[in-house]
C-alpha positions in Angstrom: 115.0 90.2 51.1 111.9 91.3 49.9 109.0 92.6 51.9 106.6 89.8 50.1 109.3 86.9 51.3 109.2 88.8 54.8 105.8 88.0 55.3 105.5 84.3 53.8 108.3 83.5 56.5 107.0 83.2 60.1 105.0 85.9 62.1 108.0 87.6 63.5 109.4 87.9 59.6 106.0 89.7 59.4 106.0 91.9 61.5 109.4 93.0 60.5 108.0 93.7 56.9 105.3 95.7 58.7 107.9 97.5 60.5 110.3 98.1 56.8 106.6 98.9 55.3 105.9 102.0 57.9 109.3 103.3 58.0 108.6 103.1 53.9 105.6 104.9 54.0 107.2 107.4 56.4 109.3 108.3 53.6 106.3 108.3 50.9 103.0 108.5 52.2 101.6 108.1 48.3 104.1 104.7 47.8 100.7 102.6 46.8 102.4 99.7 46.9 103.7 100.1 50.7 99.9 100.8 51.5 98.9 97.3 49.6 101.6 95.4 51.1 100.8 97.1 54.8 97.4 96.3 54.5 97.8 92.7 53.3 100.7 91.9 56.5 97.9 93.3 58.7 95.2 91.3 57.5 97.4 88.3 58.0 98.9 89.2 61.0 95.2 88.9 63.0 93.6 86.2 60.4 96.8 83.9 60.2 99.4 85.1 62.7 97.8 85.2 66.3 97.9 89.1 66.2 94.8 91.0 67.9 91.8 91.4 65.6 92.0 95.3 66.4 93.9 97.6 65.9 95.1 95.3 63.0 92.1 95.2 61.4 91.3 99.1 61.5 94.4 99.2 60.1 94.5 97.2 57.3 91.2 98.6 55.9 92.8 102.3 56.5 95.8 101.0 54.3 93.5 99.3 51.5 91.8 102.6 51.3 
């Protein structure tokens, strides 16, 4: 399943993209992609899923960058 599908699941299908997306970025810290999708989970995760505001936020605009 695909990172993307992970995330338009439930929150706990989000957080395990998050989780695939680190351990992704782990293995390539210059995967862009990873960074995009890792960034966008984040943002969802405290906007949409319930998740605390910080660190999530910091977090998500670290990735973007």
């Amino acid at each position: 399943m695909m990172v993307r599908q992970l995330n338009e699941q439930s929150a706990t299908a989000a957080r395990e993209a998050c989780v695939l997306l680190e351990r992704a970025l782990e293995l390539d810290p210059d995967y862009a992609e990873g960074h995009r999708w890792l960034a966008i989970n984040l943002n969802d995760g405290w906007v949409c899923g319930g998740e605390p505001m910080e660190p999530s936020r910091s977090r998500s605009v670290e990735h973007a960058d």
